[in-house]
Biopython code that builds the backbone (N, CA, C, O; Angstrom):
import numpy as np
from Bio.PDB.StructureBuilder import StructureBuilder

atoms = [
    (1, "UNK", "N", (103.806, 119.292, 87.157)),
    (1, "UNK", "CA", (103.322, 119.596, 85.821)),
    (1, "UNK", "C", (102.975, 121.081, 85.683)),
    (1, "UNK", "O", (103.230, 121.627, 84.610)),
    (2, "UNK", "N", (102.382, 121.822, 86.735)),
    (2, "UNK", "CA", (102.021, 123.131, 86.727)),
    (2, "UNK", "C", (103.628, 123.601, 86.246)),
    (2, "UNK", "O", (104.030, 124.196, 85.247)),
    (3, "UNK", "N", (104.236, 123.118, 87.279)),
    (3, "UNK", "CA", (105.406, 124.407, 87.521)),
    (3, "UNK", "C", (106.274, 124.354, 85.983)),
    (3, "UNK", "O", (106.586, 125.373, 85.368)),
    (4, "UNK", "N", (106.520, 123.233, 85.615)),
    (4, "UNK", "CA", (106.363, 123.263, 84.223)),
    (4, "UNK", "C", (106.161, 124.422, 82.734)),
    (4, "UNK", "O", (106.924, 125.058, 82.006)),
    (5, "UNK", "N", (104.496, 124.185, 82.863)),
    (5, "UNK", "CA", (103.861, 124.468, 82.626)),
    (5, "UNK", "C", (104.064, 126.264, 82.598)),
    (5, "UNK", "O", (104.292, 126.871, 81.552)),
    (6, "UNK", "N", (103.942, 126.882, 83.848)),
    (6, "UNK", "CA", (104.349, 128.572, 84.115)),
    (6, "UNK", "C", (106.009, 128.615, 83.811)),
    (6, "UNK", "O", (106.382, 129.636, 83.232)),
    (7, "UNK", "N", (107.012, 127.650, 84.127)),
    (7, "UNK", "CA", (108.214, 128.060, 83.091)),
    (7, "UNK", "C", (107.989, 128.185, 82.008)),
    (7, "UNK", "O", (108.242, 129.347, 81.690)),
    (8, "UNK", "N", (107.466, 127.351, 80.818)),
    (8, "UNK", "CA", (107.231, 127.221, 79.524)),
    (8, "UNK", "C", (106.394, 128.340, 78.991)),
    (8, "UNK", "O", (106.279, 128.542, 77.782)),
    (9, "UNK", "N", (105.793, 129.085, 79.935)),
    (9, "UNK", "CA", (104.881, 130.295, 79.936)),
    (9, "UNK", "C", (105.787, 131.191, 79.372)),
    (9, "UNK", "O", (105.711, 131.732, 78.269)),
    (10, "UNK", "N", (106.942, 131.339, 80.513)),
    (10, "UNK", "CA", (107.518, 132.235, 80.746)),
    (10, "UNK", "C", (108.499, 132.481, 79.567)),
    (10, "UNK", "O", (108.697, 133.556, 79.002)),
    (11, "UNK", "N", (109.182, 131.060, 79.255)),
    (11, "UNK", "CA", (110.422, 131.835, 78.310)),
    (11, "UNK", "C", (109.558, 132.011, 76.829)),
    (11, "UNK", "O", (110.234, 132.446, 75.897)),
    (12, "UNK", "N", (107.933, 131.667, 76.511)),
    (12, "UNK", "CA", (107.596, 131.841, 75.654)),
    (12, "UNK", "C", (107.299, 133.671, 75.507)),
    (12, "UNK", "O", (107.535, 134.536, 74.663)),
    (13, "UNK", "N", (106.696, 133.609, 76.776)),
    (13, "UNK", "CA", (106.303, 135.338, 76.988)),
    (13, "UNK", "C", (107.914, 135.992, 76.892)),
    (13, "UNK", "O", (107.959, 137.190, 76.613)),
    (14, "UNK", "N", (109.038, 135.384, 77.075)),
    (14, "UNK", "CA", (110.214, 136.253, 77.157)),
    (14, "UNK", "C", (110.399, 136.626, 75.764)),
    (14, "UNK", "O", (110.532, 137.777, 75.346)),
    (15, "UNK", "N", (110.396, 135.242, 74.880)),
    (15, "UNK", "CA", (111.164, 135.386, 73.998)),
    (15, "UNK", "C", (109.993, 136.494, 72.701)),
    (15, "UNK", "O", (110.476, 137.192, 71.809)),
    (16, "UNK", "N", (108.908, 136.386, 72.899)),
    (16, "UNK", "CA", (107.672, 137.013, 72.047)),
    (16, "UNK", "C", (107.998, 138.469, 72.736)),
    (16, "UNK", "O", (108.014, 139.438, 71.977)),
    (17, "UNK", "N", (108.225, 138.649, 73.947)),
    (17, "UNK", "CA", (108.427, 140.187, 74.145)),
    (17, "UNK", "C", (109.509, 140.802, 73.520)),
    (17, "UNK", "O", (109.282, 141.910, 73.034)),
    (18, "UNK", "N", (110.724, 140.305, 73.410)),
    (18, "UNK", "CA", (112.010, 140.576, 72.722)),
    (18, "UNK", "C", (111.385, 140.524, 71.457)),
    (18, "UNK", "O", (111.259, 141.710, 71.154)),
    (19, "UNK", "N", (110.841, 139.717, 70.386)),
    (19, "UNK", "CA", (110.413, 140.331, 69.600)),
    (19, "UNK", "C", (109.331, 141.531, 69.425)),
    (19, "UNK", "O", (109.588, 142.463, 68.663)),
    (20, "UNK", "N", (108.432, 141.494, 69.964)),
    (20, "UNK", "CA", (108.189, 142.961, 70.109)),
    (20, "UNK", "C", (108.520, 144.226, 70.158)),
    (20, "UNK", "O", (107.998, 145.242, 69.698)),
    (21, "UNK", "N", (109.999, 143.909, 71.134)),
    (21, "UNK", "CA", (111.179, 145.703, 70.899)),
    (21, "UNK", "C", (111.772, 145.426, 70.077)),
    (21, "UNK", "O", (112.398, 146.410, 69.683)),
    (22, "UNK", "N", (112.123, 143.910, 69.089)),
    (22, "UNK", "CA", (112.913, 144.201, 67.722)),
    (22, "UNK", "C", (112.075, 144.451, 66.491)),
    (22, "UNK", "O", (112.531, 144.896, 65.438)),
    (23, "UNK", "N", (110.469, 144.043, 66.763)),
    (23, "UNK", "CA", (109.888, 144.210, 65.667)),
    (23, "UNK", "C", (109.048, 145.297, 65.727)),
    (23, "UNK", "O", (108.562, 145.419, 64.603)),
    (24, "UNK", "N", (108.481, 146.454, 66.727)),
    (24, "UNK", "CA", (107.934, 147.257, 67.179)),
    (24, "UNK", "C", (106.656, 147.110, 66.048)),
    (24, "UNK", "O", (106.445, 147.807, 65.056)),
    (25, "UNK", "N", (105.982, 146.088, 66.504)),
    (25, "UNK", "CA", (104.708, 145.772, 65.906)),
    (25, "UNK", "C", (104.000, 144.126, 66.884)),
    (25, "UNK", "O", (104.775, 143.678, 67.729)),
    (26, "UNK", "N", (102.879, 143.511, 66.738)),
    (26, "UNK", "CA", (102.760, 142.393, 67.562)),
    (26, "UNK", "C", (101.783, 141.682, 66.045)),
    (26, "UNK", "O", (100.839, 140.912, 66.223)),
    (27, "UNK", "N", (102.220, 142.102, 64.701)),
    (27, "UNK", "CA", (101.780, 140.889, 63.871)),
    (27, "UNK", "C", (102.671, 140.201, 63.543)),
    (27, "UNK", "O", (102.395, 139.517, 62.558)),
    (28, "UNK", "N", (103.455, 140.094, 63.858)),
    (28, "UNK", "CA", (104.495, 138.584, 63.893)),
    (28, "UNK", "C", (104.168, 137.964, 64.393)),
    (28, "UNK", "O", (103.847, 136.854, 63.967)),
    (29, "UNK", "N", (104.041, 138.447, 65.920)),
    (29, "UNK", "CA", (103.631, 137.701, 66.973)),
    (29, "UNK", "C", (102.124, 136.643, 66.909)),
    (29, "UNK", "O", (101.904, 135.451, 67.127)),
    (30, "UNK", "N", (101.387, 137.700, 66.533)),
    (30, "UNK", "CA", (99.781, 137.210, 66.482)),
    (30, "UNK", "C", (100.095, 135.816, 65.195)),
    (30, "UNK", "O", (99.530, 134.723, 65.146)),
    (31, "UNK", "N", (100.964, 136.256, 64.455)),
    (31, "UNK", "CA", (101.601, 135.179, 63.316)),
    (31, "UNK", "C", (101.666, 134.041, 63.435)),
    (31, "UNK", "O", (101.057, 133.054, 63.022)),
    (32, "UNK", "N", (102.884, 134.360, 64.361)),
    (32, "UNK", "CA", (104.061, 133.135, 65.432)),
    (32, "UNK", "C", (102.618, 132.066, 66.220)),
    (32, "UNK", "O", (102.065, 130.981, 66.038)),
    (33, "UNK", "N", (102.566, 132.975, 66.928)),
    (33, "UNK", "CA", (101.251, 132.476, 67.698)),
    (33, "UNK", "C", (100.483, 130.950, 67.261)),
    (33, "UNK", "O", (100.432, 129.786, 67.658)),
    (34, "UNK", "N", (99.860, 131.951, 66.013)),
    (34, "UNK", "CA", (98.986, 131.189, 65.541)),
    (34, "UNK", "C", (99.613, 129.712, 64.645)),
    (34, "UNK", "O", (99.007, 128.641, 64.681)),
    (35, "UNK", "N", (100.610, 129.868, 64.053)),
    (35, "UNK", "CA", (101.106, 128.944, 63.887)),
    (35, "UNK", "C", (101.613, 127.690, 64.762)),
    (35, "UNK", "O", (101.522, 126.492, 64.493)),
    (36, "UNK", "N", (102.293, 128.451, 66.126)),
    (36, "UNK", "CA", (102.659, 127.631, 67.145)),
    (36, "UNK", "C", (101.499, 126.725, 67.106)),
    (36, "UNK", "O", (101.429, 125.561, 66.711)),
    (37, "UNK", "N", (100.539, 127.563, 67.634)),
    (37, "UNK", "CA", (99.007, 126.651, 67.777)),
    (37, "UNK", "C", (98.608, 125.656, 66.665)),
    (37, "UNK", "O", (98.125, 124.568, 66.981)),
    (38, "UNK", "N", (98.855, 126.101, 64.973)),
    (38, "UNK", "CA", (98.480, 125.100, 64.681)),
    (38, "UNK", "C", (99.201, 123.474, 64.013)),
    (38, "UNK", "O", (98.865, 122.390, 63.537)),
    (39, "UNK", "N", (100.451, 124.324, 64.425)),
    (39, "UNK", "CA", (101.263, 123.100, 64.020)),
    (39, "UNK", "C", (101.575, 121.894, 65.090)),
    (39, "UNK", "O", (102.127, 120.831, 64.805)),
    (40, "UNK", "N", (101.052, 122.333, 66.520)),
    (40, "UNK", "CA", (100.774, 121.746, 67.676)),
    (40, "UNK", "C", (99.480, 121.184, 67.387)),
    (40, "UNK", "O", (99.667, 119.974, 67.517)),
    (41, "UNK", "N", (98.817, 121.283, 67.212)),
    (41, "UNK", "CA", (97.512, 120.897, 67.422)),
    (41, "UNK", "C", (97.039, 119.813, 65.922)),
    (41, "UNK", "O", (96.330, 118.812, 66.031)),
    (42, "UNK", "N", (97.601, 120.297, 64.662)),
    (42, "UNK", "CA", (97.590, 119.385, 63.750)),
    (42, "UNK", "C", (98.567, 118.450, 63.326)),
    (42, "UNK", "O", (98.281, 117.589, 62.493)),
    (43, "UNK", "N", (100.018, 118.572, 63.969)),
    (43, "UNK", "CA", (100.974, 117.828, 63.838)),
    (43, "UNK", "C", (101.161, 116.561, 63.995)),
    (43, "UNK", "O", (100.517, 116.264, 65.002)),
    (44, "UNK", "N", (101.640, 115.695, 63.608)),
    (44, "UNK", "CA", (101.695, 114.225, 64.210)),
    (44, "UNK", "C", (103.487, 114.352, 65.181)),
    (44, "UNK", "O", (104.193, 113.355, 65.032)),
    (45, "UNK", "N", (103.856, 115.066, 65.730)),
    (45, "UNK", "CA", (104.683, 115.518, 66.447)),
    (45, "UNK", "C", (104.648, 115.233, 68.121)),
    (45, "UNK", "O", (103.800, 115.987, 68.597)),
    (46, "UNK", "N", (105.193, 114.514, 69.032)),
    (46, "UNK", "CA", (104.700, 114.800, 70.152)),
    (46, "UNK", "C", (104.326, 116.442, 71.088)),
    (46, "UNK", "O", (104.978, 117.483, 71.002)),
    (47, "UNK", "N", (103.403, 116.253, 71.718)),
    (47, "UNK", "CA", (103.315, 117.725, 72.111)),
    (47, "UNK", "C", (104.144, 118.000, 73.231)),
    (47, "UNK", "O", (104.421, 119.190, 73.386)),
    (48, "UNK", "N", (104.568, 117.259, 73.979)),
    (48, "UNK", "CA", (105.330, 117.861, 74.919)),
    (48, "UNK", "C", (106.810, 118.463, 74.701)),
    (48, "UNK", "O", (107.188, 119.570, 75.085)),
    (49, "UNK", "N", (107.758, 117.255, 73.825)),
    (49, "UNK", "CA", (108.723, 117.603, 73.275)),
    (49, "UNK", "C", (108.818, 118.912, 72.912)),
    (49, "UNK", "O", (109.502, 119.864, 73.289)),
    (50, "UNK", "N", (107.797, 118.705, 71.920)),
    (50, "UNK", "CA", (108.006, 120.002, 70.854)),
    (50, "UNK", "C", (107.777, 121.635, 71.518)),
    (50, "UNK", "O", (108.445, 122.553, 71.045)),
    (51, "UNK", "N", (106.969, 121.845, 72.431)),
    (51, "UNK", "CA", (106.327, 122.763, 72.806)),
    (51, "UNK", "C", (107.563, 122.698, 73.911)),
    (51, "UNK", "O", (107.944, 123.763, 74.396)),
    (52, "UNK", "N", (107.978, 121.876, 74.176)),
    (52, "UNK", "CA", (109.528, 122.349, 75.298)),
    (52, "UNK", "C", (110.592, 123.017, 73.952)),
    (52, "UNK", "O", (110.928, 124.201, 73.977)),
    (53, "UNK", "N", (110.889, 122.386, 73.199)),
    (53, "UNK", "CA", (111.906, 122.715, 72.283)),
    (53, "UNK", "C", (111.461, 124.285, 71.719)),
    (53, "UNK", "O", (112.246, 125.233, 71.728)),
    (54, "UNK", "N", (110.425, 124.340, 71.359)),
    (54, "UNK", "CA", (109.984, 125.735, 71.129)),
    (54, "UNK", "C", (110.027, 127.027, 72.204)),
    (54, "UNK", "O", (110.205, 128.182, 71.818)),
    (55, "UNK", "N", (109.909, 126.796, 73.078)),
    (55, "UNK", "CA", (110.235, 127.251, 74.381)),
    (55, "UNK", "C", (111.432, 127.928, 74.875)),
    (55, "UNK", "O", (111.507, 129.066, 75.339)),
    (56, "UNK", "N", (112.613, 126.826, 74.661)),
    (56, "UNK", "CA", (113.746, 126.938, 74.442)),
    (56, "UNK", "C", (114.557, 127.595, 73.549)),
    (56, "UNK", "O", (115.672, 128.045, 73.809)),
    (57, "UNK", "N", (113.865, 127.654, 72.269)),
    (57, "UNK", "CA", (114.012, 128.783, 70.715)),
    (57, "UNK", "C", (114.090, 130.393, 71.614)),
    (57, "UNK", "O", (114.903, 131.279, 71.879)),
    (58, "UNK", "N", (112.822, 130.074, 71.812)),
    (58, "UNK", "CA", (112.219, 131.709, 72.288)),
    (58, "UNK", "C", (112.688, 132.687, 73.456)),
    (58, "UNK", "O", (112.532, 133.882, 73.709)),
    (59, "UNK", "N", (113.497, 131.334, 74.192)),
    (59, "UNK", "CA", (113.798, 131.896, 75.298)),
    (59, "UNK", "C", (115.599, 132.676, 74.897)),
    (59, "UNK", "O", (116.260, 133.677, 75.176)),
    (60, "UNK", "N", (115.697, 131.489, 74.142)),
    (60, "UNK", "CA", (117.606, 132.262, 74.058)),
    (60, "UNK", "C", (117.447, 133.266, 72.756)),
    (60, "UNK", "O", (118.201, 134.236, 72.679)),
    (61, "UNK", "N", (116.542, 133.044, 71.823)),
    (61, "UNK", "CA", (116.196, 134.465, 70.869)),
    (61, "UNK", "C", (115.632, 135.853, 71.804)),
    (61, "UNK", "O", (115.639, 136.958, 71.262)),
    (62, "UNK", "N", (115.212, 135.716, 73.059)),
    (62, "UNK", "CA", (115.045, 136.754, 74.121)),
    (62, "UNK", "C", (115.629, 137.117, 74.308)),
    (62, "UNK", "O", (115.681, 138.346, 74.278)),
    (63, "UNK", "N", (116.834, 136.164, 74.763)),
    (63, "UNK", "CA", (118.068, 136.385, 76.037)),
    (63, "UNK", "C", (119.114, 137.754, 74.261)),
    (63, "UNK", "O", (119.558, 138.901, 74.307)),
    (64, "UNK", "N", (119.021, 136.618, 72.980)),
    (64, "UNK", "CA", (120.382, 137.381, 72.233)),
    (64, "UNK", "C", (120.489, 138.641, 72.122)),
    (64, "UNK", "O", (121.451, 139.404, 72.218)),
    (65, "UNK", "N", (118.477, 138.910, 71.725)),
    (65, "UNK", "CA", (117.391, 140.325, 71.410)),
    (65, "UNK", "C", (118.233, 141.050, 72.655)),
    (65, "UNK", "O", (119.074, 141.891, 72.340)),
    (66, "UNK", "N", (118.026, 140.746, 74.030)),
    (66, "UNK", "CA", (117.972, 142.021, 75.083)),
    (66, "UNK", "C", (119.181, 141.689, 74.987)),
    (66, "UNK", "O", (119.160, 142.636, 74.202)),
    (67, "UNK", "N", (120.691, 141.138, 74.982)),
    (67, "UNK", "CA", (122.138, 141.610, 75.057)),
    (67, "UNK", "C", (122.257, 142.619, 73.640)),
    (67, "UNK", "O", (122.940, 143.643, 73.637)),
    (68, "UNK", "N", (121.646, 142.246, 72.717)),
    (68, "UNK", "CA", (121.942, 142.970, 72.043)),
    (68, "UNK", "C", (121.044, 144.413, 71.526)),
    (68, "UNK", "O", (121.199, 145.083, 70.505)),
    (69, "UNK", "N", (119.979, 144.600, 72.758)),
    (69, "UNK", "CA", (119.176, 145.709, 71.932)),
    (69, "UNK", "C", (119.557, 146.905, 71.652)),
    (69, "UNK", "O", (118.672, 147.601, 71.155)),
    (70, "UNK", "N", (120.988, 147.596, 71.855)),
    (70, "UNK", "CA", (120.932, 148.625, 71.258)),
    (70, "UNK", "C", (120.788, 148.513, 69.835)),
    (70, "UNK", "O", (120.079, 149.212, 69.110)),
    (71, "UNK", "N", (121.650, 147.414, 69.464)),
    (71, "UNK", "CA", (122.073, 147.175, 67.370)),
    (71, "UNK", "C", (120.096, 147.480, 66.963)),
    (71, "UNK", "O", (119.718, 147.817, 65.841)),
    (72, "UNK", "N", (119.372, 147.312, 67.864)),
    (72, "UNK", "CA", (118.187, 146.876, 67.410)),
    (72, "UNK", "C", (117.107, 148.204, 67.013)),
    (72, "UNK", "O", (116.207, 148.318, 66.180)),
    (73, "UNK", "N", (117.781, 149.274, 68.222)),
    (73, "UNK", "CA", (117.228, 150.455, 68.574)),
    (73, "UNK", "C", (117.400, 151.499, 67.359)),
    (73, "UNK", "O", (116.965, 152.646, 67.464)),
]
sb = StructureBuilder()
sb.init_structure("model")
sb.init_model(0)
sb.init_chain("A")
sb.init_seg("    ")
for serial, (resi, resn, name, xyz) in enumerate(atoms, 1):
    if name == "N":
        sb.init_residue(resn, " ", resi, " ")
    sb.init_atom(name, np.array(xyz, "f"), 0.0, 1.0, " ", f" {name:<3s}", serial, name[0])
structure = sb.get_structure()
C-alpha cells in the first residue's frame, strides 16, 4: 500500500511540475490541488479508483509537457 501510495506521489508531483514550466506560475496548481482535494473528499466516487485515474492524467500530461517543452518555451 505504501509503495503505491509514493508512485501515486510521484506521477502527481510529475505531472504538477510540467505544469509549472508550461504555466510559469503555481496558481493553477494551488487550483488543481485544491479541487483534487475537494472533489475527493466530497464525492460519492470511489477514492482509490479515482485518485489512481487522476494520477495517470498527470503523469502522461508530464511525460507530453517535457517531449514537448521547447513549443512551450
Amino acid at each position: 500500500m505504501i509503495a503505491a501510495q509514493a508512485v501515486g506521489a510521484a506521477c502527481f508531483g510529475f505531472g504538477y511540475a510540467a505544469l509549472r514550466l508550461r504555466t510559469k506560475t503555481i496558481v493553477p496548481l494551488i487550483a488543481l490541488h485544491f479541487l483534487t482535494d475537494l472533489f475527493l473528499q466530497m464525492g460519492n466516487l470511489p477514492l482509490i479508483p479515482v485518485a489512481v485515474a487522476q494520477d495517470v492524467v498527470l503523469l502522461v500530461f508530464g511525460v507530453v509537457v517535457l517531449r514537448c517543452r521547447d513549443t512551450y518555451s
